[in-house]
C-alpha positions in Angstrom: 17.7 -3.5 -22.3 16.1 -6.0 -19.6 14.0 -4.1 -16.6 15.3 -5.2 -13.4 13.4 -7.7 -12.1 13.5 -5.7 -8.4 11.6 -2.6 -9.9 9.3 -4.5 -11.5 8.3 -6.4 -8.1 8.0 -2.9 -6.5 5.4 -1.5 -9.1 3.7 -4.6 -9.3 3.5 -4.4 -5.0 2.8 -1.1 -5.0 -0.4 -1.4 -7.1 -1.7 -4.3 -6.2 -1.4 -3.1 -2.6 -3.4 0.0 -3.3 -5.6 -0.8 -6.2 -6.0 -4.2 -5.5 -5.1 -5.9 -9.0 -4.1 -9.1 -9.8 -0.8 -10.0 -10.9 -1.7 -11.0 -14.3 -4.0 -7.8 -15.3 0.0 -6.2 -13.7 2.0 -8.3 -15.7 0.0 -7.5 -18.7 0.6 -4.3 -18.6 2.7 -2.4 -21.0 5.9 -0.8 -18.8 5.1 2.7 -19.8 0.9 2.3 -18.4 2.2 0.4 -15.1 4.6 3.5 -14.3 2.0 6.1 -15.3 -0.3 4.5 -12.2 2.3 4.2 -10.3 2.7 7.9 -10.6 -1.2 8.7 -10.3 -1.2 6.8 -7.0 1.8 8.5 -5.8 -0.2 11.5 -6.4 -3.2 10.4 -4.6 -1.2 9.1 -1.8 0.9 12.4 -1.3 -2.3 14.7 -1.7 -4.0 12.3 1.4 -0.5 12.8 3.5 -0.2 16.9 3.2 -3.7 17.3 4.3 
């Protein structure tokens, strides 16, 4: 099974954006460790909105 290329943009955009990593220390990453920050940011990011 291939990861769509789109997706993997996104997470890649998405953390470099807001932890300021290069795209080779994202592209090294294993799938499973990119989506887990991913979700930790997420986290972050809603806990900043709601208050």
């Amino acid at each position: 099974m291939v990861y769509p290329l789109e997706r993997l943009y996104e997470e890649m955009a998405y953390l470099a954006y807001h932890l300021h990593w290069a795209q080779d220390q994202l592209l090294d990453m294993e799938h499973s460790d990119r989506l887990r920050w991913v979700e930790e940011v997420s986290k972050i990011n809603q806990r900043l909105n709601e208050g």
